[in-house]
C-alpha positions in Angstrom: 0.0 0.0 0.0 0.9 3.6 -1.0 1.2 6.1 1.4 -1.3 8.0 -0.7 -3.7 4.7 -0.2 -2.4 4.5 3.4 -4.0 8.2 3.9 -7.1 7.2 1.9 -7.6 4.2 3.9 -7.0 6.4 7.4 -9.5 8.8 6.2 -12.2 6.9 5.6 -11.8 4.3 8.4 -10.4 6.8 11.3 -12.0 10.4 10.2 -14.3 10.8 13.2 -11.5 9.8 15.7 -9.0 12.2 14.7 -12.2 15.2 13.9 -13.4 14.0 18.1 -10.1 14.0 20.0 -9.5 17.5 18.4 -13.2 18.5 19.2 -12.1 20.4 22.9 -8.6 21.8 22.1 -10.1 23.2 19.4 -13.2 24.6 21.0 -15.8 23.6 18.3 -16.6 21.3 15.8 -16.0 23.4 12.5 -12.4 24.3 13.7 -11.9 20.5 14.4 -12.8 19.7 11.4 -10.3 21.7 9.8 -7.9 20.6 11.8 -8.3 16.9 11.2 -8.6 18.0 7.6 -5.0 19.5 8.1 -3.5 17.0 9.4 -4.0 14.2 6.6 -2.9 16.9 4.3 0.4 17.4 6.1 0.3 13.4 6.2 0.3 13.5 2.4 3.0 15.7 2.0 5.7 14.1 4.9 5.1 10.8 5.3 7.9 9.2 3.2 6.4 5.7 5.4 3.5 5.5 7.2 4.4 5.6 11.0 3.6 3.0 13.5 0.8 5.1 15.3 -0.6 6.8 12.4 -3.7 7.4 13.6 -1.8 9.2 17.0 0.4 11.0 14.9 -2.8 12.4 12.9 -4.3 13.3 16.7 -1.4 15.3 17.5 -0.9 17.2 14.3 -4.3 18.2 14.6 -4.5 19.4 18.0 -1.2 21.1 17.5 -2.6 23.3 14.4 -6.1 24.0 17.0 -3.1 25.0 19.8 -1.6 27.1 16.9 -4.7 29.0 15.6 -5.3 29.6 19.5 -2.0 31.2 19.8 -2.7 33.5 16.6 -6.1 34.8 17.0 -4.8 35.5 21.4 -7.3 32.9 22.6 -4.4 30.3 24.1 -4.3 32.1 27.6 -8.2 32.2 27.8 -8.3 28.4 27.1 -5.0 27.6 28.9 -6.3 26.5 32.3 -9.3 24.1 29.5 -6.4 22.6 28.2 -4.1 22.1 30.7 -6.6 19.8 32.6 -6.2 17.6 29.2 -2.8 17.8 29.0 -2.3 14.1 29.5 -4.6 13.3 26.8 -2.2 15.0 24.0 -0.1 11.6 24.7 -2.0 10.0 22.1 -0.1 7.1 20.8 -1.3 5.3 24.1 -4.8 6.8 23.8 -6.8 4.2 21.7 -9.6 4.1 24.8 -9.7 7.7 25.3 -10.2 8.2 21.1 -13.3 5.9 21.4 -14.1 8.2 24.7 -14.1 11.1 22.2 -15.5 9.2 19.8 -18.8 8.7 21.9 -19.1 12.6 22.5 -18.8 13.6 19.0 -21.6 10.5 18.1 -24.2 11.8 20.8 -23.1 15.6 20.5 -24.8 14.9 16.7 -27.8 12.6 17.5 -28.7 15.5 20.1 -32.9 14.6 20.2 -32.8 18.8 20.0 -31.8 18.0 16.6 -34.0 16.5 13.7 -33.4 13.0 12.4 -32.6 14.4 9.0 -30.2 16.7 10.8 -28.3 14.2 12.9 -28.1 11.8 9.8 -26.3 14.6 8.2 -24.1 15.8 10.6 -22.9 12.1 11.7 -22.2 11.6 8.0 -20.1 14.9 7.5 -18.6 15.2 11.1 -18.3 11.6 12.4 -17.8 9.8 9.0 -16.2 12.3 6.7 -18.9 11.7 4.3 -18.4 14.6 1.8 -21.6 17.2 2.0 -22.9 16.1 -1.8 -22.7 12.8 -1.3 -24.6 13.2 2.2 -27.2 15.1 0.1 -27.7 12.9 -2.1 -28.2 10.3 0.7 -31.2 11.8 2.0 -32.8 13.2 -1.3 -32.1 17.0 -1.4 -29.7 19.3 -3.4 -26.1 19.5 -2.0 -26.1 23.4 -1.1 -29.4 22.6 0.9 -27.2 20.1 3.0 -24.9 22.5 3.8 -27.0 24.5 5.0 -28.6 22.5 7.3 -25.4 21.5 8.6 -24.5 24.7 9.6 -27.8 25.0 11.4 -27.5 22.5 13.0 -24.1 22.8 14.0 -24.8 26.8 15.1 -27.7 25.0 17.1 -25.4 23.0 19.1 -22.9 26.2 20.0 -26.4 28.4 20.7 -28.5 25.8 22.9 -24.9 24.8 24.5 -25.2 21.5 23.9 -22.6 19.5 25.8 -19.5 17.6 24.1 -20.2 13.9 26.6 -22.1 11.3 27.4 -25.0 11.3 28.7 -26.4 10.7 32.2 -26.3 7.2 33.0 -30.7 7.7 33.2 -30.6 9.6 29.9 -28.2 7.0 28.1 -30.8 4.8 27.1 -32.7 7.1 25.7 -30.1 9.0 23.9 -28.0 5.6 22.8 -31.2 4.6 20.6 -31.2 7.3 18.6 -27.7 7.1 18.2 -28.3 3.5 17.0 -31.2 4.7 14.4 -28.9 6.6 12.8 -25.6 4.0 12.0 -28.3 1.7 10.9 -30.4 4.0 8.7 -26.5 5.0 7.5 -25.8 1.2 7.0 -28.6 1.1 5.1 -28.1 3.6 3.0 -24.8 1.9 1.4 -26.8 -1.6 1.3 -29.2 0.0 -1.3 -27.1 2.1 -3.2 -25.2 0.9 -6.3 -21.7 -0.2 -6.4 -19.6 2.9 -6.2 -16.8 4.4 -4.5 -19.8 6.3 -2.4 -21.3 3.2 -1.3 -17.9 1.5 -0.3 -16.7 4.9 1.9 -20.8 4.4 3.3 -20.2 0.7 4.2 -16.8 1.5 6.0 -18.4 4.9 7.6 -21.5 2.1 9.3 -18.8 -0.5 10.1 -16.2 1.7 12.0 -18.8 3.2 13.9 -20.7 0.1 14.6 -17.6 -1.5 15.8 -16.7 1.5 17.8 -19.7 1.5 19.6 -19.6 -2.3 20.0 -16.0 -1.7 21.9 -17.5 1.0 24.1 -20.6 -0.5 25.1 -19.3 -4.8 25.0 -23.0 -5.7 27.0 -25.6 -3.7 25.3 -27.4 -5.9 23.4 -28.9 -3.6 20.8 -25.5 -2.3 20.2 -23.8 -5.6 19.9 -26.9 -6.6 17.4 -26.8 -3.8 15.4 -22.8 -4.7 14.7 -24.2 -8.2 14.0 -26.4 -7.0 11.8 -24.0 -4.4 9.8 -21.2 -7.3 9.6 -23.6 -9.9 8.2 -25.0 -7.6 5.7 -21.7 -5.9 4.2 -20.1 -10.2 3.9 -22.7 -10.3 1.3 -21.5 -6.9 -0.2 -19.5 -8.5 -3.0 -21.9 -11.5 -4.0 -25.0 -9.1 -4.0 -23.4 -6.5 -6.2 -22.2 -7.2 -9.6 -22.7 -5.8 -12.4 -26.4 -6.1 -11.5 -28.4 -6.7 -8.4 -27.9 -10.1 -7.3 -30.5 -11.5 -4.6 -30.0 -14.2 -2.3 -31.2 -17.1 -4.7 -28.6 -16.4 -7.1 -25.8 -15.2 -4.8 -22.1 -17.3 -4.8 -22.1 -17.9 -1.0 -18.4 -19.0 -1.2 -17.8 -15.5 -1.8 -19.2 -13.6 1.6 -17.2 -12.7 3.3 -15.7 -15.0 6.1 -14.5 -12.7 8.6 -17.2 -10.4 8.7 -19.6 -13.4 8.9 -17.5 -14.6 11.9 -17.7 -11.0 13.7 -21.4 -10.8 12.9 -21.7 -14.3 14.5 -19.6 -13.5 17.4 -21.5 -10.3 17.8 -25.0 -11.9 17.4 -24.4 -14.6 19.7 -23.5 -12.0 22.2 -26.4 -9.6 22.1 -28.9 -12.2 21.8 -27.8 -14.0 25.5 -27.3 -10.6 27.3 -30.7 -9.8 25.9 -32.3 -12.6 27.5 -30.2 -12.5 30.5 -31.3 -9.2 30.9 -35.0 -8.7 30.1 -35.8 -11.8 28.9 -36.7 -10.6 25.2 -34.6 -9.1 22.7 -34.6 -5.9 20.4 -35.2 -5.2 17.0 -31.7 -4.8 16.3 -30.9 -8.1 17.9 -33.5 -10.1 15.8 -32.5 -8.4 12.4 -29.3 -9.6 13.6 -30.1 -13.2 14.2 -32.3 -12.9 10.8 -29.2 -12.3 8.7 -27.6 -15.3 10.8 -29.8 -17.6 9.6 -29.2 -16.9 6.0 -25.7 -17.1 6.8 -25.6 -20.5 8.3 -27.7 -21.6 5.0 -26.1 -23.1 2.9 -28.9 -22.4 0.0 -32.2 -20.5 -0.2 -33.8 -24.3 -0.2 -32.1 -25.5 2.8 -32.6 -22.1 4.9 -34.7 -22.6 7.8 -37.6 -20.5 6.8 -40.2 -22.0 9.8 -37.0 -20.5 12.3 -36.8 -17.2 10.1 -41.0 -17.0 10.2 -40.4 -17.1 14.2 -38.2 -14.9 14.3 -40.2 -12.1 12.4 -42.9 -12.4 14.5 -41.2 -11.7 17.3 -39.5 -8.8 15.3 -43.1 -7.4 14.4 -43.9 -7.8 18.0 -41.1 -5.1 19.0 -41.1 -2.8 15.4 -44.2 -3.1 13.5 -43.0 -1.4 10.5 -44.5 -2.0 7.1 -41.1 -3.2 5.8 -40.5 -5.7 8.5 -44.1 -6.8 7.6 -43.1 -6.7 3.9 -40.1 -9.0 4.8 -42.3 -11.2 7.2 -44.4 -11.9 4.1 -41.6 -13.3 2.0 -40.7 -16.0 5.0 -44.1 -17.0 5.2 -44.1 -18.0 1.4 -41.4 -20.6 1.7 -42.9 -22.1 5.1 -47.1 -21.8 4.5 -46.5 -21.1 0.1 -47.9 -17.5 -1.7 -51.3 -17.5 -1.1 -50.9 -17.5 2.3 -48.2 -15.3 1.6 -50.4 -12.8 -0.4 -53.1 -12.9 2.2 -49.9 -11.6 4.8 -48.7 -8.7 2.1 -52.3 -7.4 2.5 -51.5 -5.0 5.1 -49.1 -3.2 3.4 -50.4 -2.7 0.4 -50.9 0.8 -0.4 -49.2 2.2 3.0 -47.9 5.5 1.7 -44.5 4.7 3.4 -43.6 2.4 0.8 -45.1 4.0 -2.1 -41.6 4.6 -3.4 -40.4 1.3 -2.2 -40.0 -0.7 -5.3 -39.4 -3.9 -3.1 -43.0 -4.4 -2.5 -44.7 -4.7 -6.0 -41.7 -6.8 -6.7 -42.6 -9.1 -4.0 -46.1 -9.0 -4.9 -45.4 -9.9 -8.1 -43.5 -13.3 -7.7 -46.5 -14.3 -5.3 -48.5 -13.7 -8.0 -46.4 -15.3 -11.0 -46.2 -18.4 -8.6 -50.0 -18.5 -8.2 -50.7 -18.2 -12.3 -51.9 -14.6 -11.8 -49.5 -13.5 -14.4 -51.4 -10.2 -16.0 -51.3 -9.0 -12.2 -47.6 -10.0 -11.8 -46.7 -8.0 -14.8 -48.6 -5.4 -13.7 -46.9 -5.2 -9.9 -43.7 -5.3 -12.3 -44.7 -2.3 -14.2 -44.9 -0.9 -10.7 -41.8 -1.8 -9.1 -39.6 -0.8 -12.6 -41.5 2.3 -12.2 -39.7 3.4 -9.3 -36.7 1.1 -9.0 -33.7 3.4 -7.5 -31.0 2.2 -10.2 -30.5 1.0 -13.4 -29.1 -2.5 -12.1 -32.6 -3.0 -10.1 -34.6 -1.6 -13.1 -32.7 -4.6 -15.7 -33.2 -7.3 -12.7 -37.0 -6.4 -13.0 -37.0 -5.9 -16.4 -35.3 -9.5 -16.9 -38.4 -11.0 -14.2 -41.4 -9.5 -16.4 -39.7 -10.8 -20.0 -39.7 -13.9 -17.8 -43.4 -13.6 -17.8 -44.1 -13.5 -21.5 -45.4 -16.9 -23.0 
């Protein structure tokens, strides 16, 4: 590896860390940001190797440039007796604890509940993840200089309301940790459903990192350990899923997943699911999604999946989030284990929820259930539907390809 990958590689995987253990020296998040931002440039230009803490050597550049701006606008000796209490912190090559410390302020300072959801998504992507602000935009739906804006709102919002750079009380944590968790996974998601790009791939590794921080900082929270089940399960498939079309499960080369992630995601599974039940005796929604994706890991085809254990295990998932897509998803199972009438009769529900009007997933399920019934004018039409709004090209040729299939 290059050092110019090495950087690359640092940026994407370690952005947040360096941005959040230069958050207080610097005194707010826009100055830390350009502060991490100068430090991997003076990385590119020096580094003639990569050092052997690069990520420490990254902390300290930056916080030295925040101690340097300090000293030229005459603010150092109003801050001194701020920083000096942190002066053991600037030792950062032996810091990795105190990075995920900072790490956990920046997250939460973010996905403040003062905030909006669409507001935290963005700032976690921009602050936490590096995401660039276009890409972030297009994320959510809305033009890039309307991202920015809100960003800046929302980052003037924290510095107006004086919204705290820590944790949160341990009676507020579980509050605040939830949302904190809504918005990795809805972040994870994001780069499931996207197309192969360079976008997507800086989107999985942004979920991942932060999925596995979290997982390190809180190692007997179950939701948290489930939700990195669930991210590591999902990106093993990354490779088999996406070709040069949309590949879906059926089709997928399961000798290529991805081993390692699928033994983290097993690891992490396994865990959340017996501290759930040790715990409260039930577990959470990101637990079961978590234990979901396990069982299409440990399958060794679509055939031989164990679809009655899968149908369980959405009930219990409706039980605890009743959302029209888990019901959508709850349908499919119910196909293999009671067949597609049955299966029609359980898509009922959704049909015509606003929610997933866009949601081209849905008609496309509909329309297998009704190809394998001999409905096939109706299939074709819940085609028609789903190429309608399909989100890429390589969905729109995968649906295509399923309604040809139709002709006689």
């Amino acid at each position: 590896m290059t050092v110019d990958e090495a950087v690359a590689a640092l940026h994407r995987e370690h952005w947040g860390r360096v941005v959040a253990a230069t958050v207080r020296t610097a005194g707010d998040i826009d100055t830390a940001e350009d502060c991490a931002q100068h430090a991997f440039e003076r990385a590119l230009q020096t580094w003639v190797r990569v050092p052997s803490s690069p990520v420490g050597w990254l902390v300290r550049t930056a916080r030295n440039h925040a101690l340097d701006l300090h000293r030229r606008t005459g603010s150092l000796r109003q801050r001194m007796p701020d920083l000096a209490l942190r002066e053991e912190s600037r030792h950062a090559d032996a810091a990795a604890a105190r990075w995920n410390d900072e790490l956990l302020r920046l997250v939460f300072t973010c996905c403040h509940p003062s905030l909006s959801e669409a507001d935290r998504v963005l700032l976690t992507l921009r602050v936490v993840c590096g995401i660039p602000t276009p890409t972030a935009a297009s994320l959510l739906l809305i033009r890039p200089s309307t991202a920015a804006a809100r960003i800046t709102r929302a980052k003037r919002k924290i510095t107006a309301a004086g919204i705290r750079y820590a944790v949160p009380a341990a009676n507020d944590l579980p509050e605040r940790l939830g949302a904190v968790l809504e918005v990795v996974h809805l972040v994870a998601t994001a780069a499931h459903e996207r197309p192969r790009d360079p976008q997507t791939d800086a989107l999985e590794v942004a979920s991942r990192s932060l999925a596995t921080s979290l997982g390190e900082i809180f190692p007997d929270e179950p939701e948290v350990l489930g939700l990195l089940g669930l991210v590591l399960f999902t990106q093993a498939r990354t490779w088999a899923r996406r070709e040069a079309d949309v590949v879906l499960l059926d089709g997928q080369d399961r000798g290529s997943w991805d081993v390692r992630l699928m033994a983290g995601g097993r690891e992490a599974t396994t865990r959340a699911i017996e501290r759930a039940l040790a715990r409260d005796g039930r577990a959470g929604r990101y637990a079961l999604q978590a234990a979901i994706a396990g069982v299409h890991a440990d399958a060794a085809s679509v055939d031989t999946t164990d679809w009655p254990a899968l149908l369980r295990l959405y009930d219990r998932l409706v039980e605890e989030w009743p959302t029209p897509v888990v019901r959508l998803n709850r349908a499919v199972a119910v196909s293999y284990v009671e067949g597609p009438e049955a299966a029609l009769t359980a898509l009922e529900p959704v049909i015509g929820d606003p929610s997933l009007g866009e949601y081209a997933y849905l008609p496309a399920v509909q329309a297998r259930l009704l190809a394998d019934v001999g409905r096939r004018e109706e299939a074709a039409d819940a085609y028609r539907r789903a190429i309608a709004v399909a989100g890429d090209d390589g969905q729109r040729r995968l649906l295509t390809s399923r309604l040809d299939a139709l002709r006689p």
